[in-house]
C-alpha positions, 0 to 999 in steps of 0.5 A: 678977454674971456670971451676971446679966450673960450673962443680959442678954446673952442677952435682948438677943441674943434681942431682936435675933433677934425684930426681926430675924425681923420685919423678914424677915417683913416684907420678904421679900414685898416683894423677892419682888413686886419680883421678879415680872414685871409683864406689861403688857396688848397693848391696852384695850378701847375700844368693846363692843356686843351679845354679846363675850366673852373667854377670858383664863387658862382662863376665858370671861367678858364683855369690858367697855369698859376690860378689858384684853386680853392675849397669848392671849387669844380674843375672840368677837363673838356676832351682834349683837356688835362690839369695838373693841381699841386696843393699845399701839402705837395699832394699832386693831382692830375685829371685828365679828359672829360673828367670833373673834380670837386675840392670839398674838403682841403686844410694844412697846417704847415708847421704841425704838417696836419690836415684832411683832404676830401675831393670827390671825382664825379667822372673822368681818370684822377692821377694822385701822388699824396703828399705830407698829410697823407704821410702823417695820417693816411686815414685823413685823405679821401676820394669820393666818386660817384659809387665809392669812398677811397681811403688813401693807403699808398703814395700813388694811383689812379681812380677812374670812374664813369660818372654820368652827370655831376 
C-alpha cells in the first residue's frame, strides 16, 4: 500500500511539473513582449508623388503614403518626386525634388507636449510648418544642412540648399 501510495504521489508531482512547464512556455513570451520597448515612429507619411524612398534599418525601399518614418531614417525625393511627412507633434515637413532628408533627433511627449526635433536637409528645398514642440520651446527644434544650423523662431519656411553628396 505504501508503495502504491508514493507511486501516485509521484505522478501527481510529475503532472504538477508538466503544467507547470507549460504555463512557463507559454508566458515567458509574453513577459518578454511586455518588456521589449515599443518605439513609436516620428511621423506618417501623408503625401508621396514621383520617385521617394526611404533607408530605414539598412535597407532602401519605396515610401508609400502611411509609411511610417522613424529617427534615422533618410528620405531622398528623386526629380520628379515630393514627400509630405507629418510628425507626432503636427510638425509638417514637405521635400520637394532632388532633395535628401535625414530625422537625426525626433521625441514628444504627448501629454506634457515637450520634446526636440533635429533634421538636417543634406540637399534639395524642405518646406516646414512647426508644430507643438516648437510652440512650447522654439530653441528646441533645429535644421541642419550642409553650411548651417537653423534655430526655429517663426511658424513657417522654407530652407534651400545645394548640397552635393550626403
Amino acid at each position: 500500500m505504501a508503495a502504491r501510495a508514493r507511486t501516485c504521489a509521484r505522478r501527481r508531482v510529475a503532472r504538477r511539473s508538466s503544467w507547470l512547464a507549460l504555463a512557463a512556455a507559454l508566458l515567458l513570451p509574453l513577459a518578454s513582449a511586455g518588456a521589449a520597448e515599443v518605439i513609436p515612429p516620428a511621423g506618417t507619411v501623408k503625401r508621396s508623388a514621383g520617385g521617394v524612398t526611404i533607408d530605414h534599418a539598412g535597407r532602401t525601399q519605396a515610401l508609400q503614403v502611411g509609411s511610417p518614418v522613424f529617427v534615422g531614417d533618410r528620405i531622398r525625393t528623386a526629380g520628379d518626386g515630393s514627400v509630405g511627412v507629418t510628425l507626432a507633434d503636427d510638425t509638417l515637413l514637405t521635400a520637394g525634388p532632388n532633395s535628401t532628408l535625414l530625422i537625426n533627433e525626433f521625441e514628444f511627449n504627448t501629454t506634457t507636449e515637450e520634446g526636440s526635433l533635429l533634421a538636417t536637409l543634406f540637399k534639395g528645398t524642405l518646406s516646414v510648418v512647426s508644430g507643438l514642440i516648437a510652440r512650447q520651446a522654439p530653441e528646441k527644434v533645429r535644421f541642419k544642412t550642409p553650411n548651417v544650423v537653423l534655430g526655429v523662431r517663426g511658424t513657417e519656411f522654407i530652407i534651400e540648399t545645394r548640397g552635393e553628396g550626403e
